[in-house]
C-alpha positions as CSV (number, residue, x, y, z in Angstrom):
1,X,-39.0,-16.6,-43.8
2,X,-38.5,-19.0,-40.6
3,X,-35.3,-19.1,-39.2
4,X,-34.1,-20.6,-36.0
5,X,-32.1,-18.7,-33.6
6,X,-28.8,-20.3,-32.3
7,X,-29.6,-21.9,-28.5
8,X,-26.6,-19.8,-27.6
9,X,-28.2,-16.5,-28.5
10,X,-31.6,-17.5,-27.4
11,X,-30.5,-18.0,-24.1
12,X,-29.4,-14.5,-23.1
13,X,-32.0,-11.5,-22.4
14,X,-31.8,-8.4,-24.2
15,X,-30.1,-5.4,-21.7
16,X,-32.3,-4.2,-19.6
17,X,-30.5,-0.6,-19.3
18,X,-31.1,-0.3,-23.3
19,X,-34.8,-1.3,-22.6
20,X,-35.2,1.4,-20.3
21,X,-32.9,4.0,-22.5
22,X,-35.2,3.2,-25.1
23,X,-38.7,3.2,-22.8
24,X,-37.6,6.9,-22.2
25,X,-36.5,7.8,-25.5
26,X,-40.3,6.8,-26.4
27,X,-41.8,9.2,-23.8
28,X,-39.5,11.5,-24.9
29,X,-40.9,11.7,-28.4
30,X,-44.5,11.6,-27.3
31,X,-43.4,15.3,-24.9
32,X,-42.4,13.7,-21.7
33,X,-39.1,15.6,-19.9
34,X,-37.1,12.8,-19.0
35,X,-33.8,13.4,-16.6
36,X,-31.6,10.8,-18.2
37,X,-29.6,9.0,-15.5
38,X,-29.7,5.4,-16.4
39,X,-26.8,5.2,-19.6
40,X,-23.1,5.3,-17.8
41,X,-21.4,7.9,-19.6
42,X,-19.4,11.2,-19.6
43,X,-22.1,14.1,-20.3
44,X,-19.1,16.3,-21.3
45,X,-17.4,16.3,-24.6
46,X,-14.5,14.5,-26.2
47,X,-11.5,17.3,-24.8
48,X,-11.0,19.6,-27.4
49,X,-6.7,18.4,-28.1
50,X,-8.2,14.7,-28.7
51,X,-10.3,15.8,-31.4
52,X,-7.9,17.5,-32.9
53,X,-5.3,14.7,-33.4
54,X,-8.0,12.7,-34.7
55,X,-9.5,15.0,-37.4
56,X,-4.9,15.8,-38.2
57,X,-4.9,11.7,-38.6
58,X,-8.2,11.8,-40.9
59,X,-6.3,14.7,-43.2
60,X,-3.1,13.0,-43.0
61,X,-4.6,9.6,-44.3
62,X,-4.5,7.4,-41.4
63,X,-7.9,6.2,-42.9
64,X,-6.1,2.4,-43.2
65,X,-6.1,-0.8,-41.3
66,X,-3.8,-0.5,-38.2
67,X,-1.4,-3.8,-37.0
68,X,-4.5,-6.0,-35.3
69,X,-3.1,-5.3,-32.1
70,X,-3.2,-1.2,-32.9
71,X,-0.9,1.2,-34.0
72,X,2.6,1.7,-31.9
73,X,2.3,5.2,-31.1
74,X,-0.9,4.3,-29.0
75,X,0.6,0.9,-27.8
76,X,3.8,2.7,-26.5
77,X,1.3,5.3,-25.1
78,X,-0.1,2.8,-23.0
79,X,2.7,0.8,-22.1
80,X,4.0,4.5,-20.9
81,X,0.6,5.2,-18.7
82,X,0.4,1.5,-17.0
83,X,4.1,1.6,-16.1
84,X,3.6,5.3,-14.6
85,X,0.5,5.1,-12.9
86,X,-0.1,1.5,-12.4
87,X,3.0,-0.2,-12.0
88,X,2.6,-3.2,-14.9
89,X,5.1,-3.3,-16.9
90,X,4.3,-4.6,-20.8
91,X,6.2,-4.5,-23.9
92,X,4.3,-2.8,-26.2
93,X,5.3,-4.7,-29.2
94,X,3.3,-7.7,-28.3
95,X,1.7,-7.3,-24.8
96,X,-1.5,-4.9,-25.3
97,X,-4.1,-5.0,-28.2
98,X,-6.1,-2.4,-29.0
99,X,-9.8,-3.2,-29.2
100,X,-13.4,-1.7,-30.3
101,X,-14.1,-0.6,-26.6
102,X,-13.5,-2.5,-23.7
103,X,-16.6,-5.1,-23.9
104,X,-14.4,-6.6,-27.0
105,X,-11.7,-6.6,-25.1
106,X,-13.7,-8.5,-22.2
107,X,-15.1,-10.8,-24.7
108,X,-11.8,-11.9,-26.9
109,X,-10.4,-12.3,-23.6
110,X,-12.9,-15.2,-22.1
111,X,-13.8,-16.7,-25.9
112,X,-9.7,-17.4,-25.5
113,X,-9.6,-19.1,-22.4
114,X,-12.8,-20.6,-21.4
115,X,-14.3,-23.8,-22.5
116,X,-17.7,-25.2,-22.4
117,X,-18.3,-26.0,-18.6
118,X,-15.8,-23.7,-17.5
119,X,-16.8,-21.6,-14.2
120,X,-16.1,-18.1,-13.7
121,X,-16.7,-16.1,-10.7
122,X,-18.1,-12.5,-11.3
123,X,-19.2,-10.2,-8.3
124,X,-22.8,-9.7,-7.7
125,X,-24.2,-7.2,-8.6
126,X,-22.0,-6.6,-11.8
127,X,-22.0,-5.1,-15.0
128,X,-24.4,-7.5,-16.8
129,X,-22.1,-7.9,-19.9
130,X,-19.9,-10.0,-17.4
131,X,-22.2,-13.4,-17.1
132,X,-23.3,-13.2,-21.1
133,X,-20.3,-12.7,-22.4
134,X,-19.4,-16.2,-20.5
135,X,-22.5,-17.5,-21.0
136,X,-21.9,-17.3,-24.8
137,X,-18.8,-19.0,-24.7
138,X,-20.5,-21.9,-22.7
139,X,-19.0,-21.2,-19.3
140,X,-21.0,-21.0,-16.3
141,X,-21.1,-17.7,-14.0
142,X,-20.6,-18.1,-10.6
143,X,-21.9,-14.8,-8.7
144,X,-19.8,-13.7,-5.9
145,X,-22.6,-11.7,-3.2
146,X,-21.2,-8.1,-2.4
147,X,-23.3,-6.7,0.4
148,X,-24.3,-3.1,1.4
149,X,-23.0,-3.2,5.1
150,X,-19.8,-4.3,3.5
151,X,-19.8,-1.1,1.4
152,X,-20.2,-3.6,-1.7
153,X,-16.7,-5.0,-1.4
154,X,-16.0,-8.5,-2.0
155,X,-14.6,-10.5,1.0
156,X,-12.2,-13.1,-0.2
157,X,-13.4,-15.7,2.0
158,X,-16.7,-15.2,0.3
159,X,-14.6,-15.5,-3.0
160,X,-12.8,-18.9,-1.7
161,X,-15.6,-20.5,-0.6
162,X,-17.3,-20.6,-4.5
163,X,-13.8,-21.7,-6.1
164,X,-14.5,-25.8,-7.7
165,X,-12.4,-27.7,-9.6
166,X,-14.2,-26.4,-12.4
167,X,-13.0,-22.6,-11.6
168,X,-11.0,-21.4,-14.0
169,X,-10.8,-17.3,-14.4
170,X,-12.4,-14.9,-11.9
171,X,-13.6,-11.0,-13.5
172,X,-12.8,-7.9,-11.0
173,X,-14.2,-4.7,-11.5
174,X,-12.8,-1.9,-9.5
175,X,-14.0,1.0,-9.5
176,X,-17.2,-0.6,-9.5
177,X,-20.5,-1.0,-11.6
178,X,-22.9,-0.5,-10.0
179,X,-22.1,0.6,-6.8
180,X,-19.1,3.0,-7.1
181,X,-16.9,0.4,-4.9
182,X,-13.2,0.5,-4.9
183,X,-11.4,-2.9,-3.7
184,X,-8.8,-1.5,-1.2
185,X,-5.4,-3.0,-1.7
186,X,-5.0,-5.4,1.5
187,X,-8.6,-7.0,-0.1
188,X,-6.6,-6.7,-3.6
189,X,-3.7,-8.8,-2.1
190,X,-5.6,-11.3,-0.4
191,X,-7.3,-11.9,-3.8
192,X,-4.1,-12.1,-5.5
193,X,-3.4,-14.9,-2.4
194,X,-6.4,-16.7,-3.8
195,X,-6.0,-16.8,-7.4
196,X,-2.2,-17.8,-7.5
197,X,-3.1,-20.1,-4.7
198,X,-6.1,-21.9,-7.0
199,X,-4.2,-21.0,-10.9
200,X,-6.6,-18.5,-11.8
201,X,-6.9,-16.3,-14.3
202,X,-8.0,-12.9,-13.5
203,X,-9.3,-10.1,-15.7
204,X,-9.5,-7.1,-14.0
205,X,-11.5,-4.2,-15.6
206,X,-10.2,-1.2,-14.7
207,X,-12.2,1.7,-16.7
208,X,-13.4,3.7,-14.1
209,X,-9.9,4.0,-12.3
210,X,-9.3,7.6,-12.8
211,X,-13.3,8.6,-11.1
212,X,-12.0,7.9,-7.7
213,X,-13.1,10.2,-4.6
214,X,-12.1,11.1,-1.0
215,X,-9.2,8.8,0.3
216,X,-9.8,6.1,-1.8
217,X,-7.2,4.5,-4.3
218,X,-7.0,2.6,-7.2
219,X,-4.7,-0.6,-7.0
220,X,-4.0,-2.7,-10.0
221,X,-4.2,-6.4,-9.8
222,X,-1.4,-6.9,-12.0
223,X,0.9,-4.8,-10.0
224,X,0.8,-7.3,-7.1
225,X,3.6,-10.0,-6.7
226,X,3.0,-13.2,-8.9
227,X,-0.3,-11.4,-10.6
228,X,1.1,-10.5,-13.8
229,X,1.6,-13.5,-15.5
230,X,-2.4,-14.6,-14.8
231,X,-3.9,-11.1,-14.9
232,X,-5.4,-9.1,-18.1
233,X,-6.0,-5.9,-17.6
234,X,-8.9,-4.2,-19.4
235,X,-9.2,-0.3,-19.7
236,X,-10.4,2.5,-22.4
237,X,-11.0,5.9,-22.7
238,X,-14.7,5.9,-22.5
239,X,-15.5,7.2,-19.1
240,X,-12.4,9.2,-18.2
241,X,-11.8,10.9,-21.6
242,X,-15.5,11.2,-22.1
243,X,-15.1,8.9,-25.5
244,X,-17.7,6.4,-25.5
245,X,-18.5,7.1,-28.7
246,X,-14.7,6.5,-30.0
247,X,-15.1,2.7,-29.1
248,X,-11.7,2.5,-27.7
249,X,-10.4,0.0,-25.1
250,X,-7.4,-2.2,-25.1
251,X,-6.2,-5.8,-23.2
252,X,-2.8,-6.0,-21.6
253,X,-1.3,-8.8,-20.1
254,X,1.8,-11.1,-20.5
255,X,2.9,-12.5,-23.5
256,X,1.6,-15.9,-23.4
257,X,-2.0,-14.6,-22.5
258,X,-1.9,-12.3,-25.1
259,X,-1.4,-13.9,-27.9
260,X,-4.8,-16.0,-27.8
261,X,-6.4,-12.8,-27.2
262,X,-4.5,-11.0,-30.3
263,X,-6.0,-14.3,-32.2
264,X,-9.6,-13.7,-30.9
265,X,-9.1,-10.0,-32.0
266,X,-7.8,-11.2,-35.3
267,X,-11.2,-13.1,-36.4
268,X,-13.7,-10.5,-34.6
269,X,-13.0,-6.9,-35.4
270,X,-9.1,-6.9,-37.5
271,X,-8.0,-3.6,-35.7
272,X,-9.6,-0.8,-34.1
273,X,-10.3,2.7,-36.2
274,X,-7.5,4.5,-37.3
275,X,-8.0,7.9,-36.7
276,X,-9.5,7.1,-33.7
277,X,-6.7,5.8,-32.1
278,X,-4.4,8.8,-33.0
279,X,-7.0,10.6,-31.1
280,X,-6.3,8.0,-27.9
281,X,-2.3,9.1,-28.2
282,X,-3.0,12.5,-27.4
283,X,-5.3,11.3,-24.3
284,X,-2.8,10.0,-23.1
285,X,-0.1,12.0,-23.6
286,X,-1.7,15.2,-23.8
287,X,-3.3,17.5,-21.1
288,X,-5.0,15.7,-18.2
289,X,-6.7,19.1,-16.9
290,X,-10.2,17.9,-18.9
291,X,-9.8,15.2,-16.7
292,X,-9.3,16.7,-13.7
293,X,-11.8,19.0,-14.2
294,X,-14.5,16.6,-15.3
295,X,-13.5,14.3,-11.8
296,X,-14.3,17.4,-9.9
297,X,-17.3,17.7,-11.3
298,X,-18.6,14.5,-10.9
299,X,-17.6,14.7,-7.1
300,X,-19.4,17.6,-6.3
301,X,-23.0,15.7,-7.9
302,X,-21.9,12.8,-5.9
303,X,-22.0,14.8,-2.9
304,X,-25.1,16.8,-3.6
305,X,-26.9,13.1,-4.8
306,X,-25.8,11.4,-1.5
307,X,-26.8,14.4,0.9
308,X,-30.6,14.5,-0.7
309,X,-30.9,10.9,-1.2
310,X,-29.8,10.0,2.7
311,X,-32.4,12.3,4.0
312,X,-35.4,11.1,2.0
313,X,-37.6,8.5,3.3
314,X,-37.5,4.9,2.5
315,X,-34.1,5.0,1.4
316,X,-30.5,3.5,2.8
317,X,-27.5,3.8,0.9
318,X,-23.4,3.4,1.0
319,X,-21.4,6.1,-0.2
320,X,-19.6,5.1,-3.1
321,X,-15.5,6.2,-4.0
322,X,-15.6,5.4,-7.8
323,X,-17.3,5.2,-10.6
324,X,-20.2,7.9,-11.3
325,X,-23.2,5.6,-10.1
326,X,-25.3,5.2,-6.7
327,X,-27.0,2.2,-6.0
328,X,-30.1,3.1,-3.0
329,X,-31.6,0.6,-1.7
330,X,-35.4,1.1,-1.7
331,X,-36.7,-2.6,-0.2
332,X,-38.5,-0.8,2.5
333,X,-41.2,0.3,-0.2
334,X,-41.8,-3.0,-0.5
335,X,-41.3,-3.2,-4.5
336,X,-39.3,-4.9,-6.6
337,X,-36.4,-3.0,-7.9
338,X,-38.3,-3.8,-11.7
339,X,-41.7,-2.4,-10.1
340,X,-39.5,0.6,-8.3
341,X,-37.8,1.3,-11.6
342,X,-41.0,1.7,-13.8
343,X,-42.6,3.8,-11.6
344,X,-40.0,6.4,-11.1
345,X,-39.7,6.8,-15.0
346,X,-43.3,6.6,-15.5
347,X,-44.5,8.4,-12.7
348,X,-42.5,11.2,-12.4
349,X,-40.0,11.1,-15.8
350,X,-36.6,9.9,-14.3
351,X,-34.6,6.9,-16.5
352,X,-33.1,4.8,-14.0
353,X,-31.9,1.0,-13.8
354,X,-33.4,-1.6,-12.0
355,X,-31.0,-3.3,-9.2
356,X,-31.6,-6.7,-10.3
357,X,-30.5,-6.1,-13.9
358,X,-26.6,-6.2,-12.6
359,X,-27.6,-9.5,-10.4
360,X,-29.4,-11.5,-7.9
361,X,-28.1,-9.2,-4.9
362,X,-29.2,-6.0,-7.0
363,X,-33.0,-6.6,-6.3
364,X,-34.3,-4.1,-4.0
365,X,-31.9,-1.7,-5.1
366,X,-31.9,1.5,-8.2
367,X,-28.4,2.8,-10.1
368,X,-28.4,6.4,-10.6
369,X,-25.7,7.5,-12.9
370,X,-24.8,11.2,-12.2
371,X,-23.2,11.3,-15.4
372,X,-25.7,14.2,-15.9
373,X,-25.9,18.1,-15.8
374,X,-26.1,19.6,-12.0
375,X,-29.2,21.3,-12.8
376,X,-30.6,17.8,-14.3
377,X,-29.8,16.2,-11.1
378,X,-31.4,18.9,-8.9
379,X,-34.6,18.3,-10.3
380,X,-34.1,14.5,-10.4
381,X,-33.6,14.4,-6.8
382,X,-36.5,17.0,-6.3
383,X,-38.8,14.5,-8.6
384,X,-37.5,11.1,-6.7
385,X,-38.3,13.0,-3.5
386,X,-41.8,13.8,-4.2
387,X,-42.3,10.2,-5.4
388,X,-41.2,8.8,-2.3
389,X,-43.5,11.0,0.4
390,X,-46.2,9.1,-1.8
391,X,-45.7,6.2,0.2
């Protein structure tokens, strides 16, 4: 059989964080011990209350299609949490859909709004989902340089300076991926200054808002004067509930943008899983001490990962204040952050993501996720060490 691929599909690289997932699973099979820290999630389980509610909905036959935008328990649930802890106010009847995870909620979201031609500006380095997902709908990325002795926060005049005619929607991530970066709220409201200035669009992806360290805080766009009515706001329970596997996210906005997303939504996926989402009510309304607990956690690895990467050699790096990832920079070995990459998973059995994966001003730089055990990371770091006296 010959078929052609679609010029839309062919244009876009597989990921390379799956390539290397899968490198290592290989090695794994053939008797390598590979510390797993390039996949960004939770290594705890689903808290116990969450699974309960969702195996009570399976006996109680919730085992049906839910209203496409989700079912209202979990809708008023969230319109609860965003007004308590984020200050956006929604009606749940018709201002949040429930999605499969948050990427479909990223990607109903700019299929709705973006035509071919279409610029959006995306920060650099970024999740790489960002630029493919506009790339399929024929926009154009426009990266937006974040810079190390910046602590990887965007400067709006950075942001202003890449805005055309042709701008239409800009993508915020805060907490951030890769770097563990969180926008403080006077760069938040001189963003907001931009976008209503220019009629943006904004979506801002909140997911990692509740793995936040030290002083920092978490500001949501939408809270901010004149920001709601251009602002979606995309969240889950992947990282904080530890339910990646659940595929549950959800978009929340105003009315008007919603309802193109709700139609996106309608023709992509239909509703997100039953059960499942009774199992999202009780995240959110449940006990938040899993939560709390987990947060702790990851703050203590942080600590432990900055301390022993700061002091070996070859290394700089900026502490990050969200998030569960730490992006080194390791240009002074004089490889790329591909070459870098390879080496440290073939060399001495550590999964890691190359720096230029997430962008242009990635190269020269690794993401470690310590979304791993304590004891895992203590003999990654010994391993990464012992690679690096090498040089």
């Amino acid at each position: 059989m010959s078929f052609t691929t679609s010029e839309r599909i062919s244009s876009i690289p597989f990921s390379n964080i799956r390539e290397i997932f899968e490198e290592a699973k290989r090695m794994e099979k053939l008797g390598s011990d590979i510390i797993h820290m390039e996949i960004g999630r939770p290594d705890f389980d689903t808290p116990e209350h969450i699974k309960k509610a969702a195996n009570l909905a399976l006996e109680n036959g919730h085992v049906h299609y839910t209203s496409n935008n989700g079912i209202m328990e979990l809708r008023e649930a969230i319109a609860q949490k965003l007004w308590q802890e984020n200050k956006i106010k929604i009606d749940p009847e018709n201002e949040v859909a429930v999605s499969i995870g948050c990427k479909e909620a990223i990607f109903n979201t700019v299929f709705a709004f973006i035509n071919p031609g279409d610029e959006v500006l995306i920060q650099d380095p970024s999740w790489l989902e960002y630029q493919y997902i506009v790339k399929l709908a024929g926009g154009i990325p426009v990266p937006i340089p974040l810079y190390a002795e910046d602590g990887f926060v965007m400067n709006p005049e950075i942001l202003r300076q890449n805005i055309t005619n042709k701008t239409r929607m800009m993508i915020i991530n805060s907490p951030h991926n890769p770097t563990g970066s969180v926008l403080p709220k006077n760069v938040l409201e001189e963003i907001a200054s931009i976008a209503i200035e220019y009629d943006l669009l904004v979506i801002s992806d909140e997911i990692y808002e509740k793995l936040i360290y030290d002083d920092s805080e978490h500001v949501s766009l939408a809270s901010l004067p004149g920001m709601f009515e251009r602002t979606v706001t995309i969240n889950g329970f992947s990282k904080a509930y530890a339910m990646d596997g659940w595929r549950l996210g959800y978009a929340a906005g105003h009315v008007e943008l919603m309802k193109p997303i709700v139609k996106m939504h309608q023709y992509n996926t239909s509703s997100a899983t039953s059960f499942a989402q009774y199992g999202a009510v009780e995240a959110y309304k449940g006990s938040q001490e899993d939560v709390n607990q987990m947060v702790k956690e990851f703050d203590k690895r942080r600590k432990f990962m900055m301390e022993r990467i700061k002091a070996m050699p070859l290394t700089e790096s900026v502490n990050p204040s969200g998030a569960f990832y730490i992006f080194p920079s390791f240009k002074k070995t004089g490889l790329s952050s591909v070459e870098m990459a390879k080496r440290i998973l073939t060399e001495v059995n550590i999964a890691c993501v190359p720096g230029s994966a997430f962008g242009e001003q990635g190269e020269g730089h690794i993401r470690f996720a310590y979304s791993t055990s304590m004891e895992e990371i203590k003999k990654g770091m010994d391993r990464l060490e012992e690679f690096l006296v090498r040089f």
